[in-house]
C-alpha positions as CSV (number, residue, x, y, z in Angstrom):
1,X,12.9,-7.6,0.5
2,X,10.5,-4.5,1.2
3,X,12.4,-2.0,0.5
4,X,11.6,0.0,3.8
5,X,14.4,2.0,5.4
6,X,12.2,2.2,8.9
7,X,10.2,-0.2,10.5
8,X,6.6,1.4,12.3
9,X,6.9,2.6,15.1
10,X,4.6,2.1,18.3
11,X,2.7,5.0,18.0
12,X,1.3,3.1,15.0
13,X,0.0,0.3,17.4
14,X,-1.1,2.5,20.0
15,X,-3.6,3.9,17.2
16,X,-4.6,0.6,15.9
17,X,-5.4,-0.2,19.9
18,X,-7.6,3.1,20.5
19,X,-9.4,3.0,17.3
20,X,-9.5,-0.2,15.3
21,X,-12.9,-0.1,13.9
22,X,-11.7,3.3,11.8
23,X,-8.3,1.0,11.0
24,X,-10.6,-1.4,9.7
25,X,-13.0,0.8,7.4
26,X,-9.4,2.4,6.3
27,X,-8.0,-0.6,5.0
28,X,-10.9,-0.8,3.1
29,X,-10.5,2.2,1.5
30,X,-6.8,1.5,0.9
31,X,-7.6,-1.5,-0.9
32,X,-10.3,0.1,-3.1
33,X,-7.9,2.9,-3.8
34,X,-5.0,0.5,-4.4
35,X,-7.3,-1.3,-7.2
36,X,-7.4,2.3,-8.6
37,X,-4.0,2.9,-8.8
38,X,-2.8,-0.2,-10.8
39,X,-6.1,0.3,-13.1
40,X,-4.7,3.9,-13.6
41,X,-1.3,2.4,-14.3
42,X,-3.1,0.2,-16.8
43,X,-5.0,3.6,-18.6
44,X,-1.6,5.1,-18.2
45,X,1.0,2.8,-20.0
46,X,-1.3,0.0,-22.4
47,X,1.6,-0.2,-24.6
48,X,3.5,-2.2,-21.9
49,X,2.1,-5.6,-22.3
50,X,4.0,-6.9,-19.4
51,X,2.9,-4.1,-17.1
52,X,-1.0,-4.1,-18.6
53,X,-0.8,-8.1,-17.8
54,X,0.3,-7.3,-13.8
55,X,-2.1,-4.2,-13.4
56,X,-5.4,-6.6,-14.2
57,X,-3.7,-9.3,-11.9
58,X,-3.5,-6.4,-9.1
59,X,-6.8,-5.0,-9.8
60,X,-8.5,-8.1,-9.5
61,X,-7.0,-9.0,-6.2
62,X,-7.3,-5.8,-4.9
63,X,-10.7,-6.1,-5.5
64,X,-11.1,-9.1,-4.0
65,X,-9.3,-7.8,-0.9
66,X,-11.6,-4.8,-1.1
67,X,-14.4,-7.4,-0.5
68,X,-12.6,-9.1,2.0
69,X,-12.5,-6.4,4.2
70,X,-16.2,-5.3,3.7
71,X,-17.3,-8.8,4.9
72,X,-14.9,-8.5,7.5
73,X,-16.9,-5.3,8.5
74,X,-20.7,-6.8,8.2
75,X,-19.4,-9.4,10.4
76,X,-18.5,-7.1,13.0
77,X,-21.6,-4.9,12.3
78,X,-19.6,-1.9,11.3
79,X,-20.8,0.1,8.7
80,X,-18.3,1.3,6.1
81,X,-18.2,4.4,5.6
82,X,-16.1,7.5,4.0
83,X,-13.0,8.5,5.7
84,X,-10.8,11.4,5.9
85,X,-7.5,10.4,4.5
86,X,-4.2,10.4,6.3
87,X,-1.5,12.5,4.3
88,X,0.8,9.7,3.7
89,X,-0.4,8.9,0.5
90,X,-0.7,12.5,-0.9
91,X,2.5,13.1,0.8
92,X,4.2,10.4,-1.6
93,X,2.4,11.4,-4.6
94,X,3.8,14.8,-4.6
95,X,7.8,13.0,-4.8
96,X,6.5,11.9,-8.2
97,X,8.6,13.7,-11.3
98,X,6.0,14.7,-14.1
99,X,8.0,14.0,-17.4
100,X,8.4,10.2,-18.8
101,X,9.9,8.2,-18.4
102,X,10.4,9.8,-14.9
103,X,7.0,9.5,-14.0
104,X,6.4,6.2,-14.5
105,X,9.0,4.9,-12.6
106,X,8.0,7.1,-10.0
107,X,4.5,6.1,-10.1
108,X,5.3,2.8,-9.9
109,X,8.0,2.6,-7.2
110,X,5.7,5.0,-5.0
111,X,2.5,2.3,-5.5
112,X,5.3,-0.4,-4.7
113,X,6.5,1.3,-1.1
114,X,2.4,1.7,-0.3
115,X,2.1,-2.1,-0.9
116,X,5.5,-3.1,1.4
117,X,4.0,-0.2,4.4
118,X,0.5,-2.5,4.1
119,X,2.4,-6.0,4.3
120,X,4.7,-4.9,7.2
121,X,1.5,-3.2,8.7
122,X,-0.4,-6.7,8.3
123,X,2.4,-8.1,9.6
124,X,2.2,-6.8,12.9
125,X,-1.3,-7.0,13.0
126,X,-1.1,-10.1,13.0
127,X,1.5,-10.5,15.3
128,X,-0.7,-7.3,17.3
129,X,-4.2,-8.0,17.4
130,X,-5.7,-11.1,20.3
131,X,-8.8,-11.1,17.9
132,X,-8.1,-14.9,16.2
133,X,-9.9,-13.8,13.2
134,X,-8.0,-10.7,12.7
135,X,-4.9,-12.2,13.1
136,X,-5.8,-15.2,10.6
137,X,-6.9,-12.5,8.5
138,X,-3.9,-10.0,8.4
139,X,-1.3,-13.1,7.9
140,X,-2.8,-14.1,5.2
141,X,-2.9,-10.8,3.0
142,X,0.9,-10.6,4.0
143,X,2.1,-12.5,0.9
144,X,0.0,-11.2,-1.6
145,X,1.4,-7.5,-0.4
146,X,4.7,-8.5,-1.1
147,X,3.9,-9.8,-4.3
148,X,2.5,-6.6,-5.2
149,X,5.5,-4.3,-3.5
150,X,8.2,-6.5,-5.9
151,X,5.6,-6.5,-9.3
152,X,5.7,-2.6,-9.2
153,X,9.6,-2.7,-8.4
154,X,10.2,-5.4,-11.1
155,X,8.2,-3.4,-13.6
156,X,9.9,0.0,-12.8
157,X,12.4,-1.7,-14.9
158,X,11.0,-1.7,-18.2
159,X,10.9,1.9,-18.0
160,X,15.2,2.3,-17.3
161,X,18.0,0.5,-16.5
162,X,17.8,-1.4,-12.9
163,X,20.4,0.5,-11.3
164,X,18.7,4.0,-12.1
165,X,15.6,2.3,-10.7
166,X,18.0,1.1,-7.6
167,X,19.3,4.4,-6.6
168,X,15.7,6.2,-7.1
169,X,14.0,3.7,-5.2
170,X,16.6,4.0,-2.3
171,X,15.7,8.1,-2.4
172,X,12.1,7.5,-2.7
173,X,12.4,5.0,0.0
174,X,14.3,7.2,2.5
175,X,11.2,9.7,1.9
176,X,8.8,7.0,2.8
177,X,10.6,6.7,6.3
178,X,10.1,10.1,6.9
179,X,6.7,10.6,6.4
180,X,5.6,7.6,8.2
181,X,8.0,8.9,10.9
182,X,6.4,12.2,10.6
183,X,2.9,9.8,11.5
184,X,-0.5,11.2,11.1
185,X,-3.0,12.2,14.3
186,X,-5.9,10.2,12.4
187,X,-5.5,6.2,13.5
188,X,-5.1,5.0,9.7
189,X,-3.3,2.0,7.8
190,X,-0.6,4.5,6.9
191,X,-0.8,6.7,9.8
């Protein structure tokens, strides 16, 4: 259903056990910058009703997840703050082909892989964390994730035939796995 061709590894975990307040204030930022994405997917390819119509949906709940997970931080009494990045995302970026229709299908299946990392993430944060709140709160982002990961998919569509999107998702895919093998030192959503 994802998409993934690995499944986190522990090291992951161990992070989110020695440093969850910066996990937190990261998953902020990934839903901010996840709202930026889709509304540069939006700039990007107006002319695609279907895919302007899904890019305002996804804004708007990234948004609202955005906010979520600042209130989540007043009520803990940490203070959001900037972040040094972990490389995953830049890492993922750089797979993407620069000529059309190349590019968007890229663009697209790379923002879908980001969203099924965050649900399988959430999903063992939720299974992870002892914290009832956390837990509550990471199972209950799970779906919308997914939602997201299979939007971007679906839409890669519109741009070639679904077997071309198949096959490059499957290579795109396989490069996900290995950067999120690969880890990052920083204790990040996508670390």
């Amino acid at each position: 259903m994802l998409s993934l061709q690995s499944a986190s590894a522990a090291r992951w975990l161990a992070q989110v056990d020695t440093d969850l307040e910066t996990v937190l204030i990261d998953h902020a930022h990934c839903e901010k910058k996840a709202a930026g994405v889709a509304m540069n997917m939006l700039f990007s390819y107006v002319d695609h009703t279907s895919l302007a119509r899904a890019m305002t949906e996804i804004v708007s709940e990234e948004l609202e997840h955005f906010n979520l997970v600042l209130d989540l931080l007043d009520r803990r009494g940490i203070r959001f703050r900037k972040l040094e990045p972990s490389s995953y995302g830049p890492r993922l970026h750089e797979l993407i082909r620069r000529d059309e229709p190349g590019r968007a299908i890229d663009r697209l299946l790379v923002a879908g892989l980001i969203e099924a990392r965050s649900c399988e993430r959430f999903s063992l944060l939720g299974e992870h964390v002892t914290d009832p709140e956390l837990r509550d709160f990471y199972r209950g982002l799970f779906e919308s994730e997914a939602r997201h990961h299979a939007t971007y998919v679906r839409l890669a569509a519109d741009f070639a035939p679904e077997a071309v999107v198949r096959s490059r998702l499957h290579e795109l895919a396989a490069a996900e796995a290995t950067i999120i093998e690969q880890g990052d030192p920083l204790p990040r959503m996508h670390s």
